[in-house]
C-alpha positions, -999 to 999 in steps of 0.1 A, spaced: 485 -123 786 515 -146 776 546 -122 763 561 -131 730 599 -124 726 614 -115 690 643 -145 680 664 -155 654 657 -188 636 695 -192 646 684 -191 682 660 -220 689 670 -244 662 699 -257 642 708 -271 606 710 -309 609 745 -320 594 746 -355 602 752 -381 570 738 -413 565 754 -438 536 726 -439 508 722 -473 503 717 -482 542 681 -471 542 649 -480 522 646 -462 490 608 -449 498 626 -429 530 645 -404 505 633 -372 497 649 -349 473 638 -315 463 616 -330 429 599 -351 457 587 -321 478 552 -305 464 551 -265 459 527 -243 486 535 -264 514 518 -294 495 542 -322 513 561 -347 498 555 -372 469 575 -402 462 609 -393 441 614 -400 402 654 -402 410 671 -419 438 713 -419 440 726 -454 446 760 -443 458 772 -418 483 762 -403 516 730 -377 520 715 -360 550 703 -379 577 666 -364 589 643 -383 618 612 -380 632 597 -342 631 626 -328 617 613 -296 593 626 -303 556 626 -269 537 636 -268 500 664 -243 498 666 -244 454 640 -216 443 622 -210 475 593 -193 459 579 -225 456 575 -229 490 585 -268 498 583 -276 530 575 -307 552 572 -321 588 591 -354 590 566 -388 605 599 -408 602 636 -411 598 653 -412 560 679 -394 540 673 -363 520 696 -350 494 720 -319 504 699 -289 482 669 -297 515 675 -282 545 667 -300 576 657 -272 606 660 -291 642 643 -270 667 659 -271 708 633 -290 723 633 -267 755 624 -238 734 602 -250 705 581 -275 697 583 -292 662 552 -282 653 553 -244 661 584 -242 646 569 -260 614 544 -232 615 570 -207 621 592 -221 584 556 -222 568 546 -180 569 551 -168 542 574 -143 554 598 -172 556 602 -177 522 605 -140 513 635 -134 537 651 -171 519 646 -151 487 659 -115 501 689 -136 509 692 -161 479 722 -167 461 713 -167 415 688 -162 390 677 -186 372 679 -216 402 680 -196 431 691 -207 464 691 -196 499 719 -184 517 723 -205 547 742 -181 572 714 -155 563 684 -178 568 690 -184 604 688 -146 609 651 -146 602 633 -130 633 601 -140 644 581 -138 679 579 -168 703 555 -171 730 558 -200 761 559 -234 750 513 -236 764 508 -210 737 532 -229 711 509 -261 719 476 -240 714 482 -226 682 502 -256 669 467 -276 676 446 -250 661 461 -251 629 472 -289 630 430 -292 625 433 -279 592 463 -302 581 448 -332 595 418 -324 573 437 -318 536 458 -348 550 424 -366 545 414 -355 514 448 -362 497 449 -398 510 412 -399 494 428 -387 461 457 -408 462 429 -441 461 410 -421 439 443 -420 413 455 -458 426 420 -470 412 416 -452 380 459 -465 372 448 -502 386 421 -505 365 438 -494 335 465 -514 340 444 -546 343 417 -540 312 442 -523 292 483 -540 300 476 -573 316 448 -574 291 422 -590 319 394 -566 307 359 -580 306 356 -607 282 390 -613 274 384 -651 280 361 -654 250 376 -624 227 407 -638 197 437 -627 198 446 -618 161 486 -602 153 488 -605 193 461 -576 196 427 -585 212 399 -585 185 385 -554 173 417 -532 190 442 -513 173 473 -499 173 474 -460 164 491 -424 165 481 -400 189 478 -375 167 450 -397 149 429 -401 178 430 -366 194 438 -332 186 468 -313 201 479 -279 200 500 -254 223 502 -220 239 520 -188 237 538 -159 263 528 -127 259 552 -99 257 565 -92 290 571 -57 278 531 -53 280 526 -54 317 486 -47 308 486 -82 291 490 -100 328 462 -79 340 431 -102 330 415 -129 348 424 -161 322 445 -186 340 479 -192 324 491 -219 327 534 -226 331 553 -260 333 559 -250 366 525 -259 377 517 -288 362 514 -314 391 495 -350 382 463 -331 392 432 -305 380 445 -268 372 425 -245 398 445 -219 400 477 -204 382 502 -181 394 499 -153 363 465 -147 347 462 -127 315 438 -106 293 415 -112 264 440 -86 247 469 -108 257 457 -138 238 446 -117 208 483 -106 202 501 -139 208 501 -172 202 483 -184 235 448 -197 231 417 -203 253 419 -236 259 384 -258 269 376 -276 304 389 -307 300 424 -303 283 451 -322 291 487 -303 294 521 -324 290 550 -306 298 573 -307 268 609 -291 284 631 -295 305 629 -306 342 592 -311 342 588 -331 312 565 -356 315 543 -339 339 507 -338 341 475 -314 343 440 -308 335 421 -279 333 393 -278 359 380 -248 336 389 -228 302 423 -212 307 454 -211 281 490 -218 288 529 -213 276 543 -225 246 559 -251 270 527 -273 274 512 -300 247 482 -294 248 456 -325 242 417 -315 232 386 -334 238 349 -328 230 327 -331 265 322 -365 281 350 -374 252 356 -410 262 393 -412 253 399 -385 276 410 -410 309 424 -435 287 449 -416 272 455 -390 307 463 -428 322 482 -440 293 509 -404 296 507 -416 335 520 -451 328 544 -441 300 559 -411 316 593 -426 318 594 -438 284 580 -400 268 605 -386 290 636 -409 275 622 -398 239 635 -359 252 664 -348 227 686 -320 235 724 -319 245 714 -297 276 681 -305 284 652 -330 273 624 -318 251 599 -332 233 578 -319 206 544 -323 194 553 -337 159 569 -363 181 542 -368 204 514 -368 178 537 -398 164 540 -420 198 518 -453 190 488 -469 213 468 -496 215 431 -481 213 408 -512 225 372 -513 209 349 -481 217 324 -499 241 352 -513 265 367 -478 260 329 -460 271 328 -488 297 363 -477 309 354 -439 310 322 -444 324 336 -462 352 366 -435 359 349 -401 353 334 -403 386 366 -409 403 382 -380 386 350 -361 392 358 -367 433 393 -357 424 387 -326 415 364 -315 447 385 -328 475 414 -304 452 388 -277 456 380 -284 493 418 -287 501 424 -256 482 399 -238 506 415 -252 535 446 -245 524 434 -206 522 419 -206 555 446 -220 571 468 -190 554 449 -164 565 452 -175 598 481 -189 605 504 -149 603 474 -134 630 481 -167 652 520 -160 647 519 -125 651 494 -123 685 472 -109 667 449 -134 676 455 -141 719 452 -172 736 
């Protein structure tokens, strides 16, 4: 049996300092700690890039770990060479003692994160202290056993890889098709439909808060500890992500919305994130749930068939809802202001043909989120027995 020898993160792999000037590489290389996706979700593309100055240079396998609120557990295993900003560490194993991936696997326990936290500097945003984080101690077998149980649990990745490259086309034709019927104004029949006051025939320009209902949530007292007890998903801003609501971090009672201003909310609802950093973000409940006060909350009757249209239209607009924000300190929206933001609604059977044609895509959407979710679990069950021996090879 191959022995395993305790070591310090400090031991077998290094912070990479090196700089690189920003404006030297591709935009789409940079990665910031917005860009990286909570629960080990990888990396999206950033909503803010810097066009002066000098960041952290990162290559090829590099391990990117978000040290600002580590809870959230960003992390990501490098297929290239970019720049990342100075809040992401970048972990560099010694190639004669660890292999990328094991130590990828190593950064990605859960344990991890906890001793970042045990050691993190602040409340409200808190960071990790980077002396303390390379004291984190964890077993290390030869670098065979590394390779085994790096493959072993690579199977898993490679598979929610697939299903979130399958979403990504899913979302890509849902936006492309919106764009074309609904900005370019190439929807079926536009050769033969008049223009009148530069609006296609039959279309109209109108409120939000004419065409759908809104409403938001509530937090219940956090001096009732019995009120997170339940099993209704609560929903923060925190965890809104561009995608379908499975799961929430807190889940409260019956009694909890009965004595605040949260509310069941139905399958279906889209949440907008009203404050702050996430502003602008995106989710929809895969089933009934409630949320914070935080959330705009949009309601639809089943099959309602303004429900893509207008999900796609808060997609598309995002940048402009987000420079509506007011507040000195941070931007927030309200819904007064949101119910007032103007749309062109096109004529209801383009709008059914529209819906009919996206549902299904959303429809996939939400499975592959559910299969990757179970993958996701199974992987996380077994990755501490692989990195603990438990399980011998």
């Amino acid at each position: 049996m191959t022995e395993w020898r305790k070591v310090k993160l400090g031991d077998v792999s290094c912070y990479v300092n090196d700089k690189i000037d920003i404006a030297s590489f591709d935009n789409s290389l940079y990665i910031s700690t917005d860009s990286m996706l909570s629960d080990k979700g990888g990396i999206t593309a950033p909503e803010s890039i810097p066009t002066t100055g000098k960041v952290t240079k990162y290559q090829f396998e590099d391990i990117l770990v978000s040290n600002i609120r580590p809870y959230f557990k960003k992390i990501w295993k490098s297929n290239r060479d970019g720049g990342c900003s100075n809040d992401v560490l970048v972990f560099r194993g010694n190639p004669t003692m660890i292999l990328p991936t094991f130590l990828y696997y190593v950064l990605s326990c859960d344990s991890f994160f906890e001793h970042m936290m045990a050691g993190a500097n602040g409340t409200k945003m808190p960071r990790g202290n980077k002396k303390l984080i390379l004291n984190y101690t964890f077993g290390l077998p030869d670098l065979a056993v590394q390779r085994r149980i790096a493959e072993v649990l690579s199977r898993y990745d490679a598979l929610i890889e697939n299903y979130q490259r399958q979403i990504k086309l899913l979302e890509e034709a849902a936006q492309r098709l919106y764009k074309e019927w609904f900005v370019d104004l190439r929807f079926p029949g536009h050769q033969s439909t008049p223009i009148i006051n530069n609006l296609p025939q039959s279309w109209q320009k109108k409120k939000l808060g004419e065409i759908v209902k809104t409403t938001s949530g509530g937090t219940p007292s956090r001096g009732k500890p019995e009120y997170y007890t339940g099993d209704i998903l609560w929903v923060k801003t925190k965890e809104l992500n561009d995608s379908f609501i499975l799961d929430t971090e807190e889940k409260i009672s019956i009694e909890a919305i009965n004595k605040s201003s949260a509310k069941i909310l139905p399958s279906g609802s889209v949440l907008l994130a009203m404050y702050g950093a996430t502003i602008g973000k995106l989710g929809i409940a895969s089933k009934k749930m409630a949320c914070n006060q935080a959330c705009c909350v949009f309601l639809f009757d089943d099959n309602d068939v303004f429900r893509w249209f207008l999900y796609n239209w808060l997609i598309i607009n995002r940048s402009f809802l987000i420079s509506q924000g007011k507040g000195a300190a941070q931007p927030n929206l309200s819904q007064d202001m949101i119910k007032n933001f103007e749309t062109i609604i096109p004529d209801t059977p383009l709008l059914e043909k529209y819906h009919r044609m996206v549902a299904p895509l959303y429809d996939r959407i939400m499975n592959n989120q559910a299969q990757i979710r179970n993958l996701s679990e199974a992987r996380d069950r077994l990755l501490p027995k692989l990195m603990s021996a438990k399980i011998v090879f």
